[in-house]
Structures are given as structure tokens and as C-alpha cells.
MARGU-602661 format. One record per residue: residue in three letters; x, y, z of N, C-alpha, C in turn. Coordinates in steps of 0.001 Angstrom, whole numbers, padded with zeros to 6 digits, always signed. Example, Ala and Ser with C-alpha at 12.3 -4.5 7.8 and 13.67 -1.06 7.14 Angstrom:
REM MARGU-602661
ALA+013190-005690+007800+012300-004500+007800+013200-003300+007800 SER+012850-002250+007080+013670-001060+007140+012900+000030+007870 
This chain:
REM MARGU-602661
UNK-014294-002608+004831-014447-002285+003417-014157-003521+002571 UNK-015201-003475+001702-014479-004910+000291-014291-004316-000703 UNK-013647-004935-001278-012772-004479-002957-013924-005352-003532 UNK-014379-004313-004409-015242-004786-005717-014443-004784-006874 UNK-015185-006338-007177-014392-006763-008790-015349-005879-009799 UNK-014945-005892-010580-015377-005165-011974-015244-005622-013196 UNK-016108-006343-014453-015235-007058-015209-015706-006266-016825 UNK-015246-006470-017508-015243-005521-018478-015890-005964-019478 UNK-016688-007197-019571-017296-008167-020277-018674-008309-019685 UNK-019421-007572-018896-020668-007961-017965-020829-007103-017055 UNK-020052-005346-017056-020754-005022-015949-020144-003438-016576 UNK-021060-002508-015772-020462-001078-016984-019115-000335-015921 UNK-018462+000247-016138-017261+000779-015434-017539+001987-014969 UNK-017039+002488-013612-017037+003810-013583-015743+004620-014680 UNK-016167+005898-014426-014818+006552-015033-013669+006249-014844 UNK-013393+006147-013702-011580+005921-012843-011420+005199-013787 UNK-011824+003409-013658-011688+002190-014106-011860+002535-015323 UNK-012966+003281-016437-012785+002907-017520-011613+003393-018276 UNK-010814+004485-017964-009849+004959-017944-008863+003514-018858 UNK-008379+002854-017587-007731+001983-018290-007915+001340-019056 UNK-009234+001219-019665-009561+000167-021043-008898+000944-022130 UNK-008095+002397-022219-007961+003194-023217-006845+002558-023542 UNK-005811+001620-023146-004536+001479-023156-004516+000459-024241 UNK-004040-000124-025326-004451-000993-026003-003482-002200-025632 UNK-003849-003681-025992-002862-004410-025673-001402-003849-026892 UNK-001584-004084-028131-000353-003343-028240+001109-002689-027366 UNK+000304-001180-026794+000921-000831-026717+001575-001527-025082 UNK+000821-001775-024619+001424-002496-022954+002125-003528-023141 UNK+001958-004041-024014+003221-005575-024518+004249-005261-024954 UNK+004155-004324-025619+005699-003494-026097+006279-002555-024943 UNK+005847-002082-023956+006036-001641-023109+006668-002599-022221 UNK+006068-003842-021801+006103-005301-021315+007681-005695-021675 UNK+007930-005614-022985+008799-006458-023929+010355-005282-022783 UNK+010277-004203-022601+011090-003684-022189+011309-003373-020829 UNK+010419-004096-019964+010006-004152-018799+011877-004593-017691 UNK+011561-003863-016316+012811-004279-015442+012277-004956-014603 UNK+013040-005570-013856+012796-006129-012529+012730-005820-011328 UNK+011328-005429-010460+011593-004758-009075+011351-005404-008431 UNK+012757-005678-007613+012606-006235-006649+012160-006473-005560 UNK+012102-005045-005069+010806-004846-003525+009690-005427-003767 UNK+009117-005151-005170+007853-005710-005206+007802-007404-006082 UNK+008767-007567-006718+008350-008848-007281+007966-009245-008689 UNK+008416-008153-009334+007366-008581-010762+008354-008156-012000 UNK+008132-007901-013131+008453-007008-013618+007882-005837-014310 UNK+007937-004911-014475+007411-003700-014361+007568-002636-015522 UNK+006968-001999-015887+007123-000904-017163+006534+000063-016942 UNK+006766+001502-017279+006015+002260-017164+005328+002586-018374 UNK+003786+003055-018615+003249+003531-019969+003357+004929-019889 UNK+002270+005769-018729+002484+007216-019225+001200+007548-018496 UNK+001615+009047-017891+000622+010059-016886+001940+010798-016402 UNK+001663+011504-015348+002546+012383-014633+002823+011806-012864 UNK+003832+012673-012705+003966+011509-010942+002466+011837-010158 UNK+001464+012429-010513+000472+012446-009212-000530+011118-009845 UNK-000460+011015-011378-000969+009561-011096-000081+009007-012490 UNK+000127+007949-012766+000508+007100-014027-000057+005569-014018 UNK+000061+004970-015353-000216+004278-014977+001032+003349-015949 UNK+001082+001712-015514+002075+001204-015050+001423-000417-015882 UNK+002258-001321-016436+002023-002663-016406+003021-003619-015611 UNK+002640-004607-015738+003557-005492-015043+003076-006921-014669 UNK+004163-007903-015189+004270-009368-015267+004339-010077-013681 UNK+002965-010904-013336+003680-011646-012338+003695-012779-012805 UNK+004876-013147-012149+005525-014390-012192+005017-015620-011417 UNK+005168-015151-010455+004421-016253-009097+003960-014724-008074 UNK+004093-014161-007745+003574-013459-006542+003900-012069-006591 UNK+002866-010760-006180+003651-009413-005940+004113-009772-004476 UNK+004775-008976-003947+005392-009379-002854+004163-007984-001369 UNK+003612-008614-000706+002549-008034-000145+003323-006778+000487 UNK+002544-005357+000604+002957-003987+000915+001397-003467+000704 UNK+001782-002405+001222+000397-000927+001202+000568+000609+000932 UNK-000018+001256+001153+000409+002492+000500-000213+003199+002122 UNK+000448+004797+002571-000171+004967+003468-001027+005812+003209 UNK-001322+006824+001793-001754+008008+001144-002099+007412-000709 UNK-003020+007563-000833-003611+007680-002331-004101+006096-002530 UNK-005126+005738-003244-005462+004841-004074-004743+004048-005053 UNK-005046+002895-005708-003928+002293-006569-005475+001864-007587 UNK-005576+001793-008935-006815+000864-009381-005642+000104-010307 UNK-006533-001524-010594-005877-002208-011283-006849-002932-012186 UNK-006334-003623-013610-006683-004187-014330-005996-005505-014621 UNK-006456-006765-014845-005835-007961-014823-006115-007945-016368 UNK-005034-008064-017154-005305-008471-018964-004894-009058-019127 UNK-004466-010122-018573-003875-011203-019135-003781-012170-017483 UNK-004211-013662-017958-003861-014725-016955-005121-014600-015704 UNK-004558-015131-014777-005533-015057-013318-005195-015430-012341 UNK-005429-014706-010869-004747-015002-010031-005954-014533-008696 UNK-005356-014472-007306-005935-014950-006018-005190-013318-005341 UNK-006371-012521-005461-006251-011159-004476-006629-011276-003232 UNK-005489-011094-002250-005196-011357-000784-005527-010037-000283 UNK-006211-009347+000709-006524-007948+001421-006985-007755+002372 UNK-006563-006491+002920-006962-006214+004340-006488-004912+004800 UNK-006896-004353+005833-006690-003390+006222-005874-003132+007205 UNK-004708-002527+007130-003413-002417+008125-003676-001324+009255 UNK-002802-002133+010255-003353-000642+011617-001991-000922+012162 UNK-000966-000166+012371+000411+000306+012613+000409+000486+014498 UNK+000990-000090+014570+001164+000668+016566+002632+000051+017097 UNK+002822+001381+018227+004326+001740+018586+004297+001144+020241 UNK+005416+000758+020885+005381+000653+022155+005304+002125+022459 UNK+004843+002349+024161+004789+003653+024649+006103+003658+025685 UNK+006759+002626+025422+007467+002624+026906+007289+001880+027747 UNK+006197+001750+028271+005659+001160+029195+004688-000112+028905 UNK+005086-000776+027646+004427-002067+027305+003167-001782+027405 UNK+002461-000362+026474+001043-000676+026361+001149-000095+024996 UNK+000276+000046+023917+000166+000259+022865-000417+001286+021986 UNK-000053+002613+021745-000731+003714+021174-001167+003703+019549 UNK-002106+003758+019251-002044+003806+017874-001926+004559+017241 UNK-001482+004401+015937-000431+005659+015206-001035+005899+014039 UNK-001338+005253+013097-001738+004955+011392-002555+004129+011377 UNK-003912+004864+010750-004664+003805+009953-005167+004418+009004 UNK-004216+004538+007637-004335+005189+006537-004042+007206+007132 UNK-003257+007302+008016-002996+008497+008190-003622+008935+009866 UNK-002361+009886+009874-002362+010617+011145-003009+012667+011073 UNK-003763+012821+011682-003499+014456+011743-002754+015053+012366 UNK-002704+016295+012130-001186+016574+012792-000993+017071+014527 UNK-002526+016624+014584-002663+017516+016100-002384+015739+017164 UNK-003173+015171+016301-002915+013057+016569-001423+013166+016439 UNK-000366+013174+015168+000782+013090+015336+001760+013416+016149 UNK+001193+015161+016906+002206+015729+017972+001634+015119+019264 UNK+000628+014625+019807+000056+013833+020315+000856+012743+021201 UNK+000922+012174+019874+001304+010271+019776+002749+011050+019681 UNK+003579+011414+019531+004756+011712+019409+005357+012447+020963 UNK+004291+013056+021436+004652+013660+022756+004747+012260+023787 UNK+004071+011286+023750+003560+010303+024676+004823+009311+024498 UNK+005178+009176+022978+006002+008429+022719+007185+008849+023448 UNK+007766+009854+023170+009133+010691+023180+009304+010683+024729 UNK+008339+010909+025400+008229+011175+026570+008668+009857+027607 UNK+007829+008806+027187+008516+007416+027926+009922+006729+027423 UNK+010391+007161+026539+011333+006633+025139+012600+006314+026282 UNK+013624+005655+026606+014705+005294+027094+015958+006343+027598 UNK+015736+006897+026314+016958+007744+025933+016553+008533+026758 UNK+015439+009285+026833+014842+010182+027433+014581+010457+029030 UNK+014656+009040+029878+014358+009101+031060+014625+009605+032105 UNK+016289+009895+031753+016752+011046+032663+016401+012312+032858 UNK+015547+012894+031715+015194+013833+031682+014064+014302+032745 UNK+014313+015301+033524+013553+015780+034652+011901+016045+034339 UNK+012031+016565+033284+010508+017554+032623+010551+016934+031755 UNK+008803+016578+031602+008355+015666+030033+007865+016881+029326 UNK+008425+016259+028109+008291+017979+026776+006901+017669+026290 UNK+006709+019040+026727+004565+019346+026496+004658+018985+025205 UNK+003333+018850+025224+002926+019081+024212+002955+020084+022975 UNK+002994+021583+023691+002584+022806+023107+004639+022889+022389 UNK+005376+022228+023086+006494+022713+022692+006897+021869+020986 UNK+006149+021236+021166+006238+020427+019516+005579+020906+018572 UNK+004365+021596+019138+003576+022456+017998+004290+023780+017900 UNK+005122+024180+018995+005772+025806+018848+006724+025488+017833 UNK+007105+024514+017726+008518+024353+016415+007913+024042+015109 UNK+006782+024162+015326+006145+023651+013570+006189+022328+012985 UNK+006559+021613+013788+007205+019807+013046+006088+019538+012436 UNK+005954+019017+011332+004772+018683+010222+004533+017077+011026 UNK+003340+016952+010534+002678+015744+011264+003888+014542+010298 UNK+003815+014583+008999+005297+013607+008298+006407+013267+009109 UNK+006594+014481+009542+007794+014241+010380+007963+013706+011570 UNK+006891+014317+012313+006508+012992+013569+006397+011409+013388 UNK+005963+011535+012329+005114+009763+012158+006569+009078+011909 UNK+007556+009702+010889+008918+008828+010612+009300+008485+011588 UNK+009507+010053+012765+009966+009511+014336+009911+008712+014753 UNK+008329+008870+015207+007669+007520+015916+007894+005890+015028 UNK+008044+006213+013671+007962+004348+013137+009318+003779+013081 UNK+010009+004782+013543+011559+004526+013916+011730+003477+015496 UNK+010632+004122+016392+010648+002927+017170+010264+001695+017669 UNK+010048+000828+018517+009663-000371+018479+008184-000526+017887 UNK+007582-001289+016868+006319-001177+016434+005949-002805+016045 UNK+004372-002483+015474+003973-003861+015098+002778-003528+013878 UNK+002833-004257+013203+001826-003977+012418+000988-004966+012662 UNK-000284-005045+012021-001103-005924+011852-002311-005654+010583 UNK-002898-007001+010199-003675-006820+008670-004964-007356+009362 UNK-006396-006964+008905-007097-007310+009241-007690-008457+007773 UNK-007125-009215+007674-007251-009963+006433-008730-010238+005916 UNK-009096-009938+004682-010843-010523+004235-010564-011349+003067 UNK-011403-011752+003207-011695-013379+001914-010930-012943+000926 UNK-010307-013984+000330-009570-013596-001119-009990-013938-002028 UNK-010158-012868-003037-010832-012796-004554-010391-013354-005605 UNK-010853-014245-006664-010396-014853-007563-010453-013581-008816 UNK-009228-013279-009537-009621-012427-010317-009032-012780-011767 UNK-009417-012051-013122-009210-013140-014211-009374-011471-015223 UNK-008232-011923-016300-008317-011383-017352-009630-010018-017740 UNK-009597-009086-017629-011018-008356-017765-011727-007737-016510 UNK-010873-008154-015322-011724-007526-014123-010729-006652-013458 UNK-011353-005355-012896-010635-004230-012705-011180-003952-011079 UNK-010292-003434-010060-010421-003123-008754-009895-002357-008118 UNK-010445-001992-006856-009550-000038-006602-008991-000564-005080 UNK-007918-000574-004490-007091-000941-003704-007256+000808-002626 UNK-008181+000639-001494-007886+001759-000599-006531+002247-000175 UNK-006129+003810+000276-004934+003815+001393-005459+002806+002482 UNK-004508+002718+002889-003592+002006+004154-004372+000500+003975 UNK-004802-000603+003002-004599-001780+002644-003679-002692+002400 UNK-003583-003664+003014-002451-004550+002383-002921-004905+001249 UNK-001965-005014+000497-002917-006406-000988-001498-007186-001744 UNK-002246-008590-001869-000859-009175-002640-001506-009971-003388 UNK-001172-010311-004770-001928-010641-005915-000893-011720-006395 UNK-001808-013205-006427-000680-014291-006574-001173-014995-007480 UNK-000262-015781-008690-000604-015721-010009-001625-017442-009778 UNK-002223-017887-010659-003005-019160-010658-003098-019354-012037 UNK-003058-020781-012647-003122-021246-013589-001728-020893-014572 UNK-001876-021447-015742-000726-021580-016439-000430-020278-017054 UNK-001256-019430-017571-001113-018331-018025-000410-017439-017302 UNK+000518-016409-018162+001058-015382-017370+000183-014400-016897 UNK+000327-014261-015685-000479-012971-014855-000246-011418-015048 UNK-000886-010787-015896-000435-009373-016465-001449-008490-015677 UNK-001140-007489-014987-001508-006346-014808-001646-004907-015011 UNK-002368-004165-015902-001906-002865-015421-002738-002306-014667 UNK-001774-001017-013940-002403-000350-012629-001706+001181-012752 UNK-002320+002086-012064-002481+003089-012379-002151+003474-010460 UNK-001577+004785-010124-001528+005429-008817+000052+006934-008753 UNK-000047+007119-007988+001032+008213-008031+002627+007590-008060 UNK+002945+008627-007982+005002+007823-008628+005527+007489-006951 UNK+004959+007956-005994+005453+007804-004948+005134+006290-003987 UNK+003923+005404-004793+003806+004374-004214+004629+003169-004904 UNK+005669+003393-005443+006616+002830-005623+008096+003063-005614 UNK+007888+003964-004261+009051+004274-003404+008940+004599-002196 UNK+008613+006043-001572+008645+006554-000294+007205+005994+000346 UNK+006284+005898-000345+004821+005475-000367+004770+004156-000383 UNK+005863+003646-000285+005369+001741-000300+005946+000920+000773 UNK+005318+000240+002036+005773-000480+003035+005396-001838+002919 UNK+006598-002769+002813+006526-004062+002480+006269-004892+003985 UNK+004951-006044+003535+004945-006956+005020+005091-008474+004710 UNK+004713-009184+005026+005043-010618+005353+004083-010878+004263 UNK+003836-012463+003767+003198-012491+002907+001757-012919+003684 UNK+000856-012562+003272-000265-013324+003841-000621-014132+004406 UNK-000951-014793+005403-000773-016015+006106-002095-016732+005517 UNK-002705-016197+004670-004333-016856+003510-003452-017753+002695 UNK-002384-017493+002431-001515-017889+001007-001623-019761+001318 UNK-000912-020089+002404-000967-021678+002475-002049-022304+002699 UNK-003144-021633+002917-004413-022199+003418-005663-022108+002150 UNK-005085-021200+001249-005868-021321+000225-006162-022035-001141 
């Protein structure tokens, strides 16, 4: 998949995106002016206004967001101020089985029949477990109801690896707007003298339980 730029000066918007042209600078600078510092991610940050299934959000970079993904929902963003170098790719999550081979777990989500699955296979070779005479079926993880959520925490509790499938990085500038898939990495790093302003829009949860931080891009020194 590629992230399409969008610019607001030369090309017409869908709905999602035009959405955010409603916000005026006004009011996001005064919003700005009272802005905190988050640290997981790097910037500083304000909220404007929506409800937790979506809001939307501004925020100052400085030099760099600090690269993460979401594993559930979309993020769209708008650059209004400054310009900077969008880094992306698509993340694929995998667990040891035990036995030094590699099951895959997440790529933008598990079902729950995949989760008791990958959780039976896991659990089953797991250390702790080896003494155990009888490997626990399958059917006995679905008889207890465990929600596929709850498996996946299990499983990312043990030995794992991620990896990004990194694609070309986008130059993006004042006026251009872009929709960030689930399970993408993306890290947005500021260029030129101007301050790098964003606002972006997504649910209240990808800036907490919904947000997994990784390494920074390995595009970053080479670009």
C-alpha cells in the first residue's frame, strides 16, 4: 500500500480529509499556545475537539515524532505549517514458538479463531510449560471464552520481533493531507527552518493502549 499525498491548493479532497480544512488556523494556534509535552511520542500536543472514537488533535514537531503504529483504526493528517520527510511501512509482529521457528501473530489484527490458534502453539512449547504431560487443545481455550485481545497481550508478552516493511519517503509541506493505515509504522521528521505543525485526527486510544513505539527508521541517516 502507498500513502497518498493530498494538497489543498491543487487537488480536490475527499470527505475524511476535507473535514480538517474546517479547523481554522486561529483556533489550532491557540490551542498550540497551550499545548503539553508527550513524551512517548515527541512533540507537543493539544487537543481541539470530537469524542474518543475519533478527535482531532494538533501538534508541534520539533525535530522528529518518535516512530510507532496503531494496531486498530486509521489516523489522517494535515501538515499547516513548515515541512518535513514521511517515513512508512507496514509492520508484521512475530513470536518465538519454542522451538526457534516463527509464527505469525499481527498484521494489523488477529481473529479470534487465528488468536486461540497462535496462542495454543505458543503456550504449548512455552518453558514454563514443558513439564506438562498433555498439550492444552485447542477447544479448551475456546471453552473458556478468552477474547482474541486477550490472547494477543499473552502471546506479545513473549519473546518477539517486529519488523517494517519500509517504502520511499514522502516529502510533505504545509497544505498536504494523508491517511496513515492500521498496523503502519510512520514517523514524520521536521525539514527546513520552519516549525513543523500538524493536525491529525483518530480515536483517543491511539495515544495510549493503541500506540506501539519502534526504533526510528533506519531511511532517517540515509536520507
Amino acid at each position: 500500500m502507498t500513502i497518498i499525498i493530498k494538497n489543498r491548493f491543487n487537488s480536490a479532497f475527499s470527505k475524511l480529509i476535507g473535514n480538517l480544512l474546517d479547523i481554522s488556523e486561529s483556533e489550532w494556534r491557540q490551542a498550540l499556545s497551550k499545548s503539553q509535552f508527550d513524551k512517548a511520542a515527541g512533540i507537543k500536543h493539544a487537543k481541539l475537539h470530537g469524542s474518543p472514537e475519533w478527535r482531532y488533535h494538533v501538534a508541534e514537531i520539533a525535530s522528529k515524532v518518535n516512530c510507532h503504529y496503531h494496531r486498530h483504526g486509521e489516523e489522517v493528517y494535515e501538515v499547516v505549517e513548515g515541512s518535513g520527510i514521511l517515513y512508512f511501512g507496514a509492520v508484521e509482529n512475530r513470536v518465538c514458538n519454542g522451538e526457534h521457528g516463527k509464527i505469525s501473530v499481527d498484521h494489523a489484527g488477529l481473529s479470534e479463531s487465528e488468536a486461540i490458534s497462535t496462542a495454543c502453539k505458543v503456550i504449548n512449547s512455552a518453558t514454563h510449560l514443558a513439564a506438562c504431560p498433555v498439550a492444552l487443545p485447542i477447544a479448551g481455550l475456546a471453552a473458556l471464552h478468552v477474547s482474541s485481545e486477550v490472547l494477543k497481550e499473552a502471546i506479545e508478552e513473549l519473546e518477539s520481533e517486529t519488523s517494517v516493511a519500509w517504502q520511499q519517503p514522502l516529502q510533505v509541506k504545509a497544505g498536504d493531507s494523508f491517511v496513515i493505515p492500521e498496523g503502519f509504522a510512520h514517523q514524520l521528521v521536521r525539514s527546513g527552518e520552519a516549525p513543523l505543525t500538524i493536525i491529525f485526527a483518530c480515536p483517543d486510544s491511539h495515544l495510549n493502549e493503541n500506540r506501539f513505539l519502534l526504533p526510528d527508521s533506519p531511511q532517517i541517516e540515509n536520507y
